[in-house]
C-alpha positions in Angstrom: 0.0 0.0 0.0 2.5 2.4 1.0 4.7 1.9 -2.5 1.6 2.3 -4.3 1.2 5.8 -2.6 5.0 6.9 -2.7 4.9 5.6 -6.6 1.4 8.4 -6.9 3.2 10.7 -5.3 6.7 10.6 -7.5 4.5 10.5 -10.7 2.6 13.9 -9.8 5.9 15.3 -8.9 7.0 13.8 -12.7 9.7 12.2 -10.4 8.9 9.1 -11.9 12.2 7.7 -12.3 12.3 5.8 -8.7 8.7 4.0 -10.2 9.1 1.0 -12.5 7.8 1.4 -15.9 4.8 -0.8 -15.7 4.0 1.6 -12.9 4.4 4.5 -14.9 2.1 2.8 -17.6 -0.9 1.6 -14.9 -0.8 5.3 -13.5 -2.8 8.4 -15.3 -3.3 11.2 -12.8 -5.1 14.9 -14.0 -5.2 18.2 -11.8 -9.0 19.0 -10.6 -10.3 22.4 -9.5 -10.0 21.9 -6.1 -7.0 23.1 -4.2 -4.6 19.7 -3.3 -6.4 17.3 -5.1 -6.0 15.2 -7.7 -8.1 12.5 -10.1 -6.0 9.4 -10.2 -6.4 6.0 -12.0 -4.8 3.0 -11.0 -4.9 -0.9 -12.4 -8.5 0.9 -14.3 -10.2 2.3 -10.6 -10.8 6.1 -10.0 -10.0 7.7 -6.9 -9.6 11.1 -5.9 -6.2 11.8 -4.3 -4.3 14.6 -1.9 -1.4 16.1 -3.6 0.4 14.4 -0.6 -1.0 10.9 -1.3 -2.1 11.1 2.1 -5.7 10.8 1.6 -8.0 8.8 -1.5 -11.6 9.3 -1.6 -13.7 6.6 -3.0 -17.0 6.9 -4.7 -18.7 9.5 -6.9 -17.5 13.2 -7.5 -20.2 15.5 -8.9 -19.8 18.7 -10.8 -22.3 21.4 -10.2 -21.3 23.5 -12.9 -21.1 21.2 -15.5 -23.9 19.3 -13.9 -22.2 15.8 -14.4 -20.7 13.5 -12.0 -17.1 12.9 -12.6 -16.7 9.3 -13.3 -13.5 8.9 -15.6 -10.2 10.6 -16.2 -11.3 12.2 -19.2 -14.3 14.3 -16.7 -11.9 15.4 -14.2 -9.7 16.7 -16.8 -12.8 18.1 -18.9 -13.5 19.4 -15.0 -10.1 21.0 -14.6 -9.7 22.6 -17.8 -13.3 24.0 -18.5 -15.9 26.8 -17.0 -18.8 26.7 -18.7 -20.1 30.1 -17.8 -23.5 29.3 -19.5 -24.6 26.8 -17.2 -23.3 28.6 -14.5 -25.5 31.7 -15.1 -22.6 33.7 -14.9 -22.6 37.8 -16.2 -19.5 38.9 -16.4 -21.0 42.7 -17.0 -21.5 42.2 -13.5 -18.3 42.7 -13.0 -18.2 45.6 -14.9 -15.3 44.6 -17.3 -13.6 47.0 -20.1 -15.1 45.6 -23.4 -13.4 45.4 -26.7 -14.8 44.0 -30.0 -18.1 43.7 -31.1 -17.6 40.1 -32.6 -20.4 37.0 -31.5 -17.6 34.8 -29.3 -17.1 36.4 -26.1 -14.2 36.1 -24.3 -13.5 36.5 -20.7 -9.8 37.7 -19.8 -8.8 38.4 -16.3 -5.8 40.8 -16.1 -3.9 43.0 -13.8 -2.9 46.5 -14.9 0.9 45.9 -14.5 1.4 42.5 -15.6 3.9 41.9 -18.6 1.9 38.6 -19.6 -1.2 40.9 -19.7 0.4 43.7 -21.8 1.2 41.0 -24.5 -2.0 39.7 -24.8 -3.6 43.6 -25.0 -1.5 43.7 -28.3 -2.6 41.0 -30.2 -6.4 40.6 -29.1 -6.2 43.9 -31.2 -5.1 41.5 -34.0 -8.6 39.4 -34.0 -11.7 39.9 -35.5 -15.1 38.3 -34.4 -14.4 38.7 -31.1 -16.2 40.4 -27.8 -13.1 40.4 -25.3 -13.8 41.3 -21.6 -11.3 42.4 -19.7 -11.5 42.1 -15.9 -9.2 43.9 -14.2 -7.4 42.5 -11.1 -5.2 43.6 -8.1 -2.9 40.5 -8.1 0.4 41.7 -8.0 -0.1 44.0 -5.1 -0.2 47.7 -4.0 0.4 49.6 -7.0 -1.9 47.8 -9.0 -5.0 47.9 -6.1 -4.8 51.6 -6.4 -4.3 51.4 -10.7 -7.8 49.6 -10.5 -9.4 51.3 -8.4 -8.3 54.3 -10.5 -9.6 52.5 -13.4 -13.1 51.5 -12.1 -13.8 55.1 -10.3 -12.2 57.1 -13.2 -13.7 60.7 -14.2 -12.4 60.2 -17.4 -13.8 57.0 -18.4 -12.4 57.1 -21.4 -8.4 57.3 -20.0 -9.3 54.2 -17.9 -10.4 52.2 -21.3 -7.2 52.9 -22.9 -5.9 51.4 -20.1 -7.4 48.5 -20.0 -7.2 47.7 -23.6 -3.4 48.6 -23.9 -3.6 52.1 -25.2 -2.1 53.9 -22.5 0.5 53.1 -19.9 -1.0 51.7 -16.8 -1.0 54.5 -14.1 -3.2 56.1 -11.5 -5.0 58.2 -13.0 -8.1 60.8 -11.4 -11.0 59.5 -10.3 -13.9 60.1 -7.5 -13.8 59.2 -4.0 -15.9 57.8 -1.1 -18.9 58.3 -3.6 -17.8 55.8 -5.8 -19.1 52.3 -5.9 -16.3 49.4 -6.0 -18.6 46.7 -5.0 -17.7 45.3 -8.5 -14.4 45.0 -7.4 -15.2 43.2 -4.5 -17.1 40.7 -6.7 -14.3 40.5 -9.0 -11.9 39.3 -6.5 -15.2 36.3 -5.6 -15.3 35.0 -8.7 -11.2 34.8 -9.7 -11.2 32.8 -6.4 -14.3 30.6 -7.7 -12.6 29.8 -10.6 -9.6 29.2 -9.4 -7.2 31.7 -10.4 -3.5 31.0 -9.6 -2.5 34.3 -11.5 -2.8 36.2 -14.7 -3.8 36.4 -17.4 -6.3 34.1 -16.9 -8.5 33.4 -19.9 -11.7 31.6 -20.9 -12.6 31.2 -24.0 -16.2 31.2 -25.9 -16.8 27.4 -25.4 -15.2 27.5 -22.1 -11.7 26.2 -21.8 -9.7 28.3 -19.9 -6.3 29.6 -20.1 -3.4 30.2 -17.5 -0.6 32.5 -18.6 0.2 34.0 -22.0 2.9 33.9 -25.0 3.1 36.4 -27.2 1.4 35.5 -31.0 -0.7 32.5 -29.6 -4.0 34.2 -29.1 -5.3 33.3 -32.2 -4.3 30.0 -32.8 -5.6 28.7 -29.2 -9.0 31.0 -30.4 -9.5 29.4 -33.7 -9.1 26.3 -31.6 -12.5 26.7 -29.8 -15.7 24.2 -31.2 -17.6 24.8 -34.0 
């Protein structure tokens, strides 16, 4: 029992070297949306497994968003790698986002004002037609960038705050009301990128829902064009 743990735990870690091949080969293990866990098949049985091996739960997973119970690999991957905002009822104008585009596929893009990643991806959405992007601006890397967004969202000059957001300007504090100002948007902004997960940014989800961690430069497209008919 205890190699068959310590062999779990050295193939998440890709350590798999100190695990014999045929235990390599009898092993298929997929990240789920839930902080420390993991979907795990051995000798053909799911479990659900700590990132420690410490702990496997037996039996049936269900997915309230999808509305399926996860009974396979392929589920808890489908799981890991998908939000489908539709069947979640979700409104992202809720969150009052900076909209670019006017194309039929919307895409949802969480962001932070200062993020190098981010900056990249501003260029080249530019590049694509068909396409409603919103952009949901974050605090994740601290201080500066609280105050940039709150800047952003409370602006007088709503106008200076979109070139922001889309890339037009230089990210910056810029004037905007005070106490009178409602940031409750904020507030749910920072809800939801914990809901779904977010481990930084950009953060992306596309029209039929898989999502995106991270950015290179010139791949927006390509991963677009990607999406279901």
């Amino acid at each position: 029992m205890l190699r068959r743990i310590f062999c779990a735990i050295l193939l998440i870690a890709s350590a798999s070297s100190y695990c014999t091949a045929n235990a390599q080969e009898n092993n298929v293990t997929t990240p789920l949306p839930i902080n420390g866990m993991i979907a795990a098949v051995k000798n053909g049985k799911l479990a659900f497994v700590s990132d420690n091996g410490r702990f496997v739960f037996r039996g049936s997973l269900y997915d309230t968003w999808s509305q399926k119970e996860i009974s396979s690999i392929d589920d808890a991957d489908q799981a890991f790698r998908y939000i489908d905002v539709a069947k979640l009822k979700f409104n992202v104008d809720d969150l009052s986002p900076f909209t670019y585009g006017s194309g039929k596929k919307q895409v949802i893009i969480f962001t932070d004002p200062q993020c190098p990643a981010c900056s990249l991806l501003l260029t080249d959405l530019k590049k694509v037609e068909g396409y409603t992007f919103k952009i949901v601006e974050l605090s994740a890397l601290g201080e500066e960038s609280s105050k940039i967004v709150r800047s952003m969202h409370c602006a007088t000059d709503q106008k200076q705050a979109y070139e922001i957001a889309v890339g037009l300007q230089k990210p910056r504090i810029i004037d905007s009301r005070g106490a009178d100002c409602d940031t409750s948007a904020i507030g749910k902004r920072i809800i939801t990128a914990q809901m779904f997960g977010l481990k930084g940014v950009p953060f992306i989800i596309r029209d039929d829902g898989l999502t995106r961690q991270g950015y290179a430069k010139g791949s927006l497209e390509t991963w677009l064009i990607g999406a279901a008919k």
